[in-house]
C-alpha positions in Angstrom: 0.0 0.0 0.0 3.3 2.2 0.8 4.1 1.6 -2.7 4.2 3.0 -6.0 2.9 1.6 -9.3 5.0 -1.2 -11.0 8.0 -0.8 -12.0 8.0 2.7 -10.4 9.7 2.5 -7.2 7.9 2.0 -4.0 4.3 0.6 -4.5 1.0 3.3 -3.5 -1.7 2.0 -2.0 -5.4 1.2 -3.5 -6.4 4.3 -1.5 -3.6 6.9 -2.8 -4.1 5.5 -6.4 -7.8 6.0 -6.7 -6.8 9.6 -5.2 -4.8 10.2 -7.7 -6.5 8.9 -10.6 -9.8 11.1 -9.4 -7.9 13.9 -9.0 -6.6 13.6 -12.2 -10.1 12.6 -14.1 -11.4 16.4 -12.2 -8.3 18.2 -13.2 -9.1 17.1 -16.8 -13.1 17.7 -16.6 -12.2 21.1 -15.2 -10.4 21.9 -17.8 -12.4 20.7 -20.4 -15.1 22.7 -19.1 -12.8 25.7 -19.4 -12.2 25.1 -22.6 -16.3 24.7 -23.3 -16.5 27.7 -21.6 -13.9 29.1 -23.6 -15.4 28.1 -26.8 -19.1 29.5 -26.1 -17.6 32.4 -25.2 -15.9 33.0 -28.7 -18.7 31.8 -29.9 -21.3 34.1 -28.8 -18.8 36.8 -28.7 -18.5 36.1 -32.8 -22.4 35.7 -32.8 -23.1 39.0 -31.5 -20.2 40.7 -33.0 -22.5 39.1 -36.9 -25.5 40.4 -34.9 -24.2 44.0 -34.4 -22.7 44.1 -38.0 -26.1 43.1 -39.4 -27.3 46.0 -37.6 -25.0 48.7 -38.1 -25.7 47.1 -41.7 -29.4 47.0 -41.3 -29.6 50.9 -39.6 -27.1 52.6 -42.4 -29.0 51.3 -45.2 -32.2 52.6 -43.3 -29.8 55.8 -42.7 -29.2 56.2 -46.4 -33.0 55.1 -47.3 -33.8 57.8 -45.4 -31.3 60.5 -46.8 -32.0 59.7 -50.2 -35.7 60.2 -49.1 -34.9 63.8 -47.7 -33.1 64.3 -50.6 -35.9 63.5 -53.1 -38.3 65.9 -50.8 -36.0 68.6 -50.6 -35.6 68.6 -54.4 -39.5 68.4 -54.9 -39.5 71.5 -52.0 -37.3 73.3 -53.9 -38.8 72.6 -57.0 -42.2 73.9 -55.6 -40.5 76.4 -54.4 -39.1 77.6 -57.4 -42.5 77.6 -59.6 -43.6 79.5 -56.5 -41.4 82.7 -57.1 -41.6 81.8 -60.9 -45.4 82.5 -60.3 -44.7 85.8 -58.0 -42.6 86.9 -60.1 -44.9 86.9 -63.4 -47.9 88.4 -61.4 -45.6 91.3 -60.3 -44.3 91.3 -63.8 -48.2 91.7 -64.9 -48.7 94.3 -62.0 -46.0 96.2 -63.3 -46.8 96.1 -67.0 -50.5 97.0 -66.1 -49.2 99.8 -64.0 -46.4 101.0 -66.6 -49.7 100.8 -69.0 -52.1 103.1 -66.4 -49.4 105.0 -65.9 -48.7 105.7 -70.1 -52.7 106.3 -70.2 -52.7 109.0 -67.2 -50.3 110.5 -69.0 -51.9 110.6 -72.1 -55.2 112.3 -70.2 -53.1 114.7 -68.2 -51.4 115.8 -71.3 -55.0 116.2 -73.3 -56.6 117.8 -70.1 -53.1 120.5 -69.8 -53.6 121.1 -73.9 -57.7 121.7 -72.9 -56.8 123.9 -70.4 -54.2 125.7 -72.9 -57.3 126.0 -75.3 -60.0 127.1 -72.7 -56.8 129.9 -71.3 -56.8 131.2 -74.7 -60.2 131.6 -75.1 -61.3 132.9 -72.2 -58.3 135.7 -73.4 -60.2 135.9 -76.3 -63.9 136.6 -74.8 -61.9 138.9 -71.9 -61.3 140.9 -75.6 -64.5 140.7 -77.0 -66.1 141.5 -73.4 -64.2 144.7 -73.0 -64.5 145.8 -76.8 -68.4 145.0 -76.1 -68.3 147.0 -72.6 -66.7 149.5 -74.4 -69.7 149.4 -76.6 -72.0 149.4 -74.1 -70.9 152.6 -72.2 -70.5 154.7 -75.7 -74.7 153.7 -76.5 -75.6 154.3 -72.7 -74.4 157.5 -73.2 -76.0 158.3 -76.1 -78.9 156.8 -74.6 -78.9 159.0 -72.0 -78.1 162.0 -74.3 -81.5 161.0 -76.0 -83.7 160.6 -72.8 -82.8 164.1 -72.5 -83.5 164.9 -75.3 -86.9 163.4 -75.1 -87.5 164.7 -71.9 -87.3 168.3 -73.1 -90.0 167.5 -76.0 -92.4 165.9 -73.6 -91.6 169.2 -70.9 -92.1 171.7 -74.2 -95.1 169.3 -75.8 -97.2 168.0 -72.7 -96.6 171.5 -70.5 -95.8 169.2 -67.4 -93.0 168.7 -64.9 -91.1 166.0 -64.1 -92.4 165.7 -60.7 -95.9 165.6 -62.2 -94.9 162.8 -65.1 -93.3 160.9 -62.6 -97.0 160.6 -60.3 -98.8 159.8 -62.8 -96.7 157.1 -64.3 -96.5 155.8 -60.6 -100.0 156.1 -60.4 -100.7 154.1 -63.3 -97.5 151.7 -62.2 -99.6 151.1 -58.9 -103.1 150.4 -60.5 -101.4 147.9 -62.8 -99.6 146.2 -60.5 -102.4 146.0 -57.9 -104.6 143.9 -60.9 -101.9 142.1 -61.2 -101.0 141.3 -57.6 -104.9 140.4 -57.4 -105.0 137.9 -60.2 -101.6 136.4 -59.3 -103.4 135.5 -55.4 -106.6 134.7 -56.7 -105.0 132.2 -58.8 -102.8 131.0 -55.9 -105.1 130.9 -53.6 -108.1 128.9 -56.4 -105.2 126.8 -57.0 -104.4 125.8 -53.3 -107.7 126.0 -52.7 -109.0 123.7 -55.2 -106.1 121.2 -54.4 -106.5 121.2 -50.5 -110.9 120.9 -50.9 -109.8 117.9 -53.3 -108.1 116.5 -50.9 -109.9 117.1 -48.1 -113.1 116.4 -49.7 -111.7 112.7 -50.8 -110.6 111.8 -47.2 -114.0 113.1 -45.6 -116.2 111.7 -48.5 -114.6 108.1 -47.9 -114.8 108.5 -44.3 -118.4 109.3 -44.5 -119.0 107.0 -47.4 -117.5 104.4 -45.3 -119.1 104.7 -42.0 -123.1 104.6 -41.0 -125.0 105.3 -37.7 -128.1 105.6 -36.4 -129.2 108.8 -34.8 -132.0 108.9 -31.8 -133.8 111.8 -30.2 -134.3 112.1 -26.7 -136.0 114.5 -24.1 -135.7 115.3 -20.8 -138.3 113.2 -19.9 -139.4 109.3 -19.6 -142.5 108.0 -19.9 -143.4 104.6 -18.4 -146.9 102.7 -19.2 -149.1 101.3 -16.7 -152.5 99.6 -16.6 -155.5 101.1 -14.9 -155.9 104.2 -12.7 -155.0 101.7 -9.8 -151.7 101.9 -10.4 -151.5 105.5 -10.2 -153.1 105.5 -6.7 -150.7 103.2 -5.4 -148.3 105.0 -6.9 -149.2 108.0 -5.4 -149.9 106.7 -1.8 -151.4 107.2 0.8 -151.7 111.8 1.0 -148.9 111.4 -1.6 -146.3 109.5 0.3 -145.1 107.1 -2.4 -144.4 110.2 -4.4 -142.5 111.8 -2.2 -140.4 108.7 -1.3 -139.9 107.9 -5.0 -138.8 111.8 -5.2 -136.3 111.6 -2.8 -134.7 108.6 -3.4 -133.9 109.3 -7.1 -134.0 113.2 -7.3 -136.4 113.0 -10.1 -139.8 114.4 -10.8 -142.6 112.3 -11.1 -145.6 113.9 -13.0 -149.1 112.0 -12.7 -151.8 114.0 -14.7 -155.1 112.8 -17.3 -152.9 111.0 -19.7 -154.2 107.7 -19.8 -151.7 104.3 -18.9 -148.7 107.0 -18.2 -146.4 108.1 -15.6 -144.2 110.9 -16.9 -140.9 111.3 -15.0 -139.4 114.7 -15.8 -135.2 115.1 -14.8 -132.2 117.1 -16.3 -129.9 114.1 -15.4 -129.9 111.1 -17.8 -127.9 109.0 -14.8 -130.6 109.6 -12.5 -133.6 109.4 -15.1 -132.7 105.9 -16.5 -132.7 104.8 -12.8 -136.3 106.3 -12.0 -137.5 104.4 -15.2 -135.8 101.3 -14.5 -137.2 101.6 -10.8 -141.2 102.9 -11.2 -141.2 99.7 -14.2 -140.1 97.5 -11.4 -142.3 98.8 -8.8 -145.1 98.4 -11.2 -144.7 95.0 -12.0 -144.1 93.8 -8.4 -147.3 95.9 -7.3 -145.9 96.4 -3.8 -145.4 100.5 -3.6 -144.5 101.7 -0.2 -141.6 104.1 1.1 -139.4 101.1 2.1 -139.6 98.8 -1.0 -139.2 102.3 -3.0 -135.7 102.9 -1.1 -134.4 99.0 -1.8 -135.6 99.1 -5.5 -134.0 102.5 -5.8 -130.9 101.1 -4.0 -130.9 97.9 -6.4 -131.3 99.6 -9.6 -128.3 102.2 -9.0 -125.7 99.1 -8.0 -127.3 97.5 -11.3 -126.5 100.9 -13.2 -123.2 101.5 -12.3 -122.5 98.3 -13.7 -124.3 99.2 -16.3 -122.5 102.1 -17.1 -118.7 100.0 -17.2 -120.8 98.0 -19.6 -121.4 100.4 -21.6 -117.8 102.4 -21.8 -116.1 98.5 -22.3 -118.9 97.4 -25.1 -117.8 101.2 -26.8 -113.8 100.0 -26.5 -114.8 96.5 -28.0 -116.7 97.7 -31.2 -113.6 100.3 -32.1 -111.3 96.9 -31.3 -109.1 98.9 -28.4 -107.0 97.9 -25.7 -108.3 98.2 -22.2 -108.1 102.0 -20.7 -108.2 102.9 -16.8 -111.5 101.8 -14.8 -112.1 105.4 -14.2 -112.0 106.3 -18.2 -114.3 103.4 -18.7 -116.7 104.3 -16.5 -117.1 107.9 -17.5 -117.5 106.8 -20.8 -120.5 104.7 -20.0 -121.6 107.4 -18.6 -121.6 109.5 -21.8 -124.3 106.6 -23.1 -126.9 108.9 -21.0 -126.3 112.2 -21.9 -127.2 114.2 -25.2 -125.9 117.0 -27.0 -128.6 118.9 -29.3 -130.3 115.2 -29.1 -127.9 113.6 -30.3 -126.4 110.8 -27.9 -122.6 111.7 -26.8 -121.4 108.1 -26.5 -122.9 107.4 -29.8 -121.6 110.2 -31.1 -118.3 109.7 -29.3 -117.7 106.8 -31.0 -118.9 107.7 -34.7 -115.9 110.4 -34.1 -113.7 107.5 -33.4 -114.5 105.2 -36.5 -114.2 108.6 -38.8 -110.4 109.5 -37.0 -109.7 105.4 -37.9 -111.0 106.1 -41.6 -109.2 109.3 -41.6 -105.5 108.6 -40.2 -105.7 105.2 -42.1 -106.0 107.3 -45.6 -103.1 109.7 -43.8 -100.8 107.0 -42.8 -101.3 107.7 -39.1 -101.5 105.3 -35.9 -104.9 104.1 -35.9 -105.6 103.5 -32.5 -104.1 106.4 -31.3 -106.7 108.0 -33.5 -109.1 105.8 -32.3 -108.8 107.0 -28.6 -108.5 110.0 -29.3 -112.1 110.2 -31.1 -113.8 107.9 -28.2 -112.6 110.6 -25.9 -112.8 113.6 -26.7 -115.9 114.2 -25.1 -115.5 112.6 -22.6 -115.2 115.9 -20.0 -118.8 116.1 -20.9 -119.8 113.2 -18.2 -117.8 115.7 -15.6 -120.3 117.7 -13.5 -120.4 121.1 -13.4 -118.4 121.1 -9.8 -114.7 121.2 -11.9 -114.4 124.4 -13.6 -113.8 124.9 -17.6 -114.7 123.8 -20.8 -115.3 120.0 -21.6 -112.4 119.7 -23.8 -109.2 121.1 -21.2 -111.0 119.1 -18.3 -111.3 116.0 -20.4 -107.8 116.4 -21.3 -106.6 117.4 -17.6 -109.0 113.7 -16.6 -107.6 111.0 -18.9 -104.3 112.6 -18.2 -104.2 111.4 -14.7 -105.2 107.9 -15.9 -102.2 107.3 -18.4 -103.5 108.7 -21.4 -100.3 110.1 -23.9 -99.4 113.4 -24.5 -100.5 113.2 -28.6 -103.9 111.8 -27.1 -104.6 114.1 -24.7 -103.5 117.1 -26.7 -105.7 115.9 -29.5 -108.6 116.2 -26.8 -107.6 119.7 -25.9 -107.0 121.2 -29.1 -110.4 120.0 -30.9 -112.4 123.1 -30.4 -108.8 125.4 -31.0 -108.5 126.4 -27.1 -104.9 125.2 -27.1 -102.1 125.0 -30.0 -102.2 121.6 -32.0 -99.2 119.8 -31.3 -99.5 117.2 -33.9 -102.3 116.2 -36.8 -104.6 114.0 -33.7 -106.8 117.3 -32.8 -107.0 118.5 -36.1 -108.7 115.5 -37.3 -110.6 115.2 -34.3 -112.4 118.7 -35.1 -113.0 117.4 -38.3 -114.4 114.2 -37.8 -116.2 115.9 -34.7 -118.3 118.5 -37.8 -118.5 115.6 -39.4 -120.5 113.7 -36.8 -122.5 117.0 -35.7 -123.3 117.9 -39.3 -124.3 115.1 -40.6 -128.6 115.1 -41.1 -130.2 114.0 -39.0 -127.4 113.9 -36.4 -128.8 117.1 -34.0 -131.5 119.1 -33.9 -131.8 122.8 -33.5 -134.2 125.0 -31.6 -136.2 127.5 -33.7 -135.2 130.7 -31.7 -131.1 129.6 -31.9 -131.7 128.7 -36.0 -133.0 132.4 -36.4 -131.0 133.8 -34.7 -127.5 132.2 -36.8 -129.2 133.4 -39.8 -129.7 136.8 -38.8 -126.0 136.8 -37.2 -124.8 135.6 -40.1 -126.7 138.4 -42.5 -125.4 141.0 -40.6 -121.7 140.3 -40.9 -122.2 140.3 -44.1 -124.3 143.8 -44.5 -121.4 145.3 -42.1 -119.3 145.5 -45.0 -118.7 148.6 -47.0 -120.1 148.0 -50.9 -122.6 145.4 -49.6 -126.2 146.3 -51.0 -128.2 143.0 -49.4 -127.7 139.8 -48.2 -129.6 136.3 -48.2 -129.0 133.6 -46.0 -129.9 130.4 -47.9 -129.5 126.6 -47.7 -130.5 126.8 -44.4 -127.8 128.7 -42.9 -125.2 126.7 -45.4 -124.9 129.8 -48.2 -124.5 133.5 -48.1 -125.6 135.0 -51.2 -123.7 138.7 -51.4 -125.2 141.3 -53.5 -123.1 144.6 -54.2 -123.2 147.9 -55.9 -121.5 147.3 -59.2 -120.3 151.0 -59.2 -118.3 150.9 -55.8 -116.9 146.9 -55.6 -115.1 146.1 -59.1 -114.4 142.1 -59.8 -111.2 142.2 -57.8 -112.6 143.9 -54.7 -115.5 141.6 -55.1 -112.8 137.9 -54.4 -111.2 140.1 -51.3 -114.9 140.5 -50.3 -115.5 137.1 -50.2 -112.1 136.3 -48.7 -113.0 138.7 -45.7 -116.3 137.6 -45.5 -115.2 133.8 -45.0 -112.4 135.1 -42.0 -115.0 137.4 -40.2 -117.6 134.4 -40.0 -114.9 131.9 -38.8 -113.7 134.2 -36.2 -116.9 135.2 -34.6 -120.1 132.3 -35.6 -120.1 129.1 -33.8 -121.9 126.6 -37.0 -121.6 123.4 -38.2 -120.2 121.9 -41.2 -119.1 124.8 -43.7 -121.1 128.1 -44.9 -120.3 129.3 -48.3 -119.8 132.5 -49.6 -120.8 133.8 -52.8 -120.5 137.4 -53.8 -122.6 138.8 -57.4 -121.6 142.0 -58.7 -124.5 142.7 -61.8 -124.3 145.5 -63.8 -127.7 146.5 -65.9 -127.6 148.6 -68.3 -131.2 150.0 -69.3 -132.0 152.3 -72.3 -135.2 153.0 -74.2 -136.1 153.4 -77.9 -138.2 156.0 -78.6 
């Protein structure tokens, strides 16, 4: 075991021997794997090293792809931009050429306009000449104009034995009468002219307003007369020593007249209001039979709640058949109140709103506002249904009443200004007169006492007698004409259209009439001889 192999000295042992040989089998596995090791080293060093060429390969072909790419686009870039100023630069070219041409043709014009002006220099040097020659001219036949005027004068001084003062006044006088005829036909054509154009209008708008429009017209009294049945009904009216009277009487402040008429009760009143409610209460009474103080009172009490709301019936039915909007509750209720009241017979709110429908026919022919028109017309008698407490005429205190409620300022002045007692602001009162004559005028629409008819006509004769020339006058036509007659030897034709002129102003200013009066004016000359 001490020893060494065979033939190699001392003999090892089993032990040592499988030592060795196991060291000797690791020492040669060990190295075997560092040589593996070695190997797949190289070998994956050479792999990557082909992987990285392919690479570098792979990214400078992508490198030059992408050059040449840039390369192509900035040549097409270029080349686009090249047609680009290629482009610019042949529109500038055309700018300049058209330019260069406006510029070759102004010069052209200013040239011709500088030669015009050259020409028109020289002849206005020319006619400078000819103006002075003809001045020249002038002055050398003035004066031997004047040196004939005084030559003439001095014949006319030796032929007509007059001076020049004298020859002067007459021709002045003659100057003066000549002039005056023709200052008198120049404004009696002006004013036939204007006049003739303003009737023809006027005369259109009024006929289609009236053409246009148709109301009824009604006639009322002061009184009310309410039918009964028997002459038992007029003592239980009457009461016992006149009690029921005297009740009625001094619940409704109306007069109750019980005389021979058969089947009537008359009840006699100034106020409409007041009237209506009488009526309305003695038909009640009747009809219910029961007549003492107390049922009188309730009755009476009834029918005035049932009348004021009568009365806002009234003033809202008069907004809905003109088609307005809705005014104050105060407005509305005077208005109703109009429905009761009569001027010349002829019912106000009626009236009131027959003025309305003419101002809408009117301001619709003049391009106005309608409904502004329209109030204006409902209202503008409405101070009428003001008692006599407020002071002034019916027109300012209607105005100064629907003022407070909201009314505008055209409106209210068109109120005002209908009978001219304040300055028309706009075209709203003007109308409203004339749709307001209109109304009045219209036959049938008023009547007229006897005594006030007789006495217009002789007011309006007398105006006319008070001029100088006048020889008679006839009121005709019912008040509507004035027929002139004047001396033929102191009113010549011209004196005779300033008559009538006159005439026409002094009945405006001081007659109140309706509709229009005309004016005509005869100057007749007779002429009588005999044969013998």
């Amino acid at each position: 075991m001490g020893e060494y192999g065979p033939g190699h000295g001392p003999q090892m042992t089993l032990l040592e021997y499988t030592f060795l040989k196991g060291a000797g089998l690791f020492c040669t596995g060990a190295l075997v794997s560092y040589w593996l090791l070695r190997w797949k080293e190289r070998h994956l060093r050479e792999a990557n090293a082909l992987k990285e060429q392919a690479m570098l390969d792979t990214t400078r072909r992508e490198a030059e792809a992408m050059a040449r790419e840039s390369r192509l686009a900035a040549n097409e870039e270029a080349l686009k931009l090249r047609e680009q100023a290629e482009k610019a630069l042949a529109t500038r070219r055309g700018e300049l050429a058209e330019m260069d041409h406006r510029l070759a043709q102004r010069e052209i014009l200013i040239n011709g306009q500088l030669e015009g002006l050259a020409s028109q220099e020289k002849n206005s040097r020319e006619k400078e000449h000819a103006l002075q020659k003809a001045q020249l001219e002038l002055e050398t036949t003035q004066q031997e104009l004047a040196q004939l005027i005084a030559s003439r004068k001095e014949q006319l001084h030796k032929l007509s034995h007059l001076s020049e003062a004298d020859a002067r006044s007459l021709f002045l006088k003659e100057i003066e009468r000549e002039s005056l005829q023709d200052a008198g036909d120049l404004s009696r054509h002006i004013l036939d002219t204007a006049k003739n154009k303003a009737e023809e209008q006027a005369r259109r708008i009024l006929s289609l307003a009236i053409q246009r429009y148709a109301g009824t017209h009604t006639f009322e009294t002061t009184t009310a007369t309410v039918a009964i049945q028997g002459d038992e009904i007029k003592g239980r009216i009457i009461g016992r020593e006149g009690r029921n009277i005297r009740a009625f009487e001094a619940a409704t402040g109306i007069t109750v007249l019980i005389d021979d008429t058969p089947n009537a009760v008359v009840l006699s009143g100034f106020d409409p209001v007041r009237r209506e409610i009488a009526r309305e209460s003695m038909q009640r009474l009747i009809l219910d039979g029961r007549i003492h103080p107390t049922r009188i009172e309730e009755v009476v009490a009834k029918v005035s709640q049932e009348m004021d709301e009568a009365i806002t019936r009234a003033g809202e039915e008069a907004l809905y058949k003109l088609s307005l909007t809705s005014m104050h509750a105060e407005v509305i209720k005077l208005l109703g109140r109009l429905h009761f009241r009569h001027s010349f017979s002829q019912n106000i709110l009626d009236h009131s709103i027959e003025v309305a429908h003419l101002m809408g026919l009117m301001a619709s022919e003049l391009g106005l506002d309608m409904n502004a028109a329209k109030r204006a017309g409902l209202l503008h008698d409405i101070g009428k249904a003001i008692t006599h407490e407020v002071e002034g005429s019916h027109a300012i205190v209607g105005a100064d009443f629907i003022k407070r409620y909201g009314e505008s300022e055209d409106i209210v002045n068109g109120v005002a200004s209908h009978h001219d007692e304040v300055p028309h602001t706009n075209l709203l009162g003007i109308l409203v007169s004339a749709a307001d004559a209109i109304s009045a005028s219209r036959p049938g629409a008023r009547s007229e006492n006897m005594t006030t008819y007789i006495k217009r006509l002789e007011n309006l004769e007398h105006i006319g007698l008070s001029f100088p020339g006048v020889d008679k006058c006839f009121a005709v036509q019912a008040g509507r004409e004035l027929r002139v007659v004047v001396h033929p030897n102191q009113v010549d034709d011209d004196q005779a259209f300033a008559l009538a002129r006159n005439l026409a102003r002094k009945i405006e200013d001081e007659l109140q009439y309706p509709g229009q009066i005309r004016i005509t004016v005869v100057r007749e000359t007779r002429c009588v001889e005999f044969a013998k």
